[in-house]
C-alpha atoms as one frame of an Amber mdcrd trajectory, in Angstrom:
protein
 -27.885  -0.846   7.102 -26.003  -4.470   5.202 -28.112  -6.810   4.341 -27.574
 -10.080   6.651 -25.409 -12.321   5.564 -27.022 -15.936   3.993 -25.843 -19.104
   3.495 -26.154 -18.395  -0.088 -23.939 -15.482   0.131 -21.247 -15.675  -2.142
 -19.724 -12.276  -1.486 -19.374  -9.656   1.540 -19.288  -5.903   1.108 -16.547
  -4.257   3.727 -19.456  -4.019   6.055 -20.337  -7.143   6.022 -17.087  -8.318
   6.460 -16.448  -6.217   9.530 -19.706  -7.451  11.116 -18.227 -10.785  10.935
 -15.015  -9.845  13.183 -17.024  -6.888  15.226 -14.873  -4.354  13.934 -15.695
  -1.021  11.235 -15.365  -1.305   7.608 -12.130   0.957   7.800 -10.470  -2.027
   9.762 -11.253  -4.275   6.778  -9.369  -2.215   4.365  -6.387  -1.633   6.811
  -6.651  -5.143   7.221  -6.200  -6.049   3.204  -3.523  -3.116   3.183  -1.571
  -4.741   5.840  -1.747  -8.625   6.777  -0.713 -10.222   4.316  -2.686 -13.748
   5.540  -6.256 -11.516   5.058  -8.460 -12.274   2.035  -8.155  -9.738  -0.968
 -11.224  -8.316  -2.540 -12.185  -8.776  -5.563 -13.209  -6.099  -8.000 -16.993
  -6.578  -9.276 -17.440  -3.387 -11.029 -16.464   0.189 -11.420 -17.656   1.264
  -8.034 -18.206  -2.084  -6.209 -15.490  -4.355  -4.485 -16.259  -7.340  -2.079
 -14.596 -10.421  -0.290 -15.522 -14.153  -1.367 -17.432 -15.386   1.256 -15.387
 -18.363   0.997 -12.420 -16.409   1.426 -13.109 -14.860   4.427 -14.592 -18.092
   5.913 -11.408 -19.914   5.490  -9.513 -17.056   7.284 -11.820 -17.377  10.343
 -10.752 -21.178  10.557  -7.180 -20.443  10.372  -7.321 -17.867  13.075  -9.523
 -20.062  14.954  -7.115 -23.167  15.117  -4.267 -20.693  15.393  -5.810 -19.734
  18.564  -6.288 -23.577  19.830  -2.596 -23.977  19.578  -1.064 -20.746  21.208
């Protein structure tokens, strides 16, 4: 099970990420495969990748005002 998510979270692991948008971990990669507007991760060792929590933050606002204006 992912550990939750703190304020002091710099980073997300894929799961993590997908518990943000309530989708699977699989959708997270597809996601940084194919929209271009979707945070990339960043490499933090040999066997471990994660999203700035930052990153992914700012890509909820953006979809969120998207949505006010459509």
């Amino acid at each position: 099970m992912a550990k939750p998510v703190t304020a002091n979270s710099k980073y997300l692991t894929d799961v993590q990420a997908g518990e943000r948008f309530a989708v699977d971990r699989t959708t997270i990669w597809r996601w940084t495969r194919t929209n271009p507007a979707f945070p990339k991760p960043v490499k933090v060792s040999a066997g471990s990748t994660r999203w700035r929590l930052a990153d992914i933050e700012a890509f909820e606002a953006t979809r969120e005002a998207a949505s006010h204006t459509a």
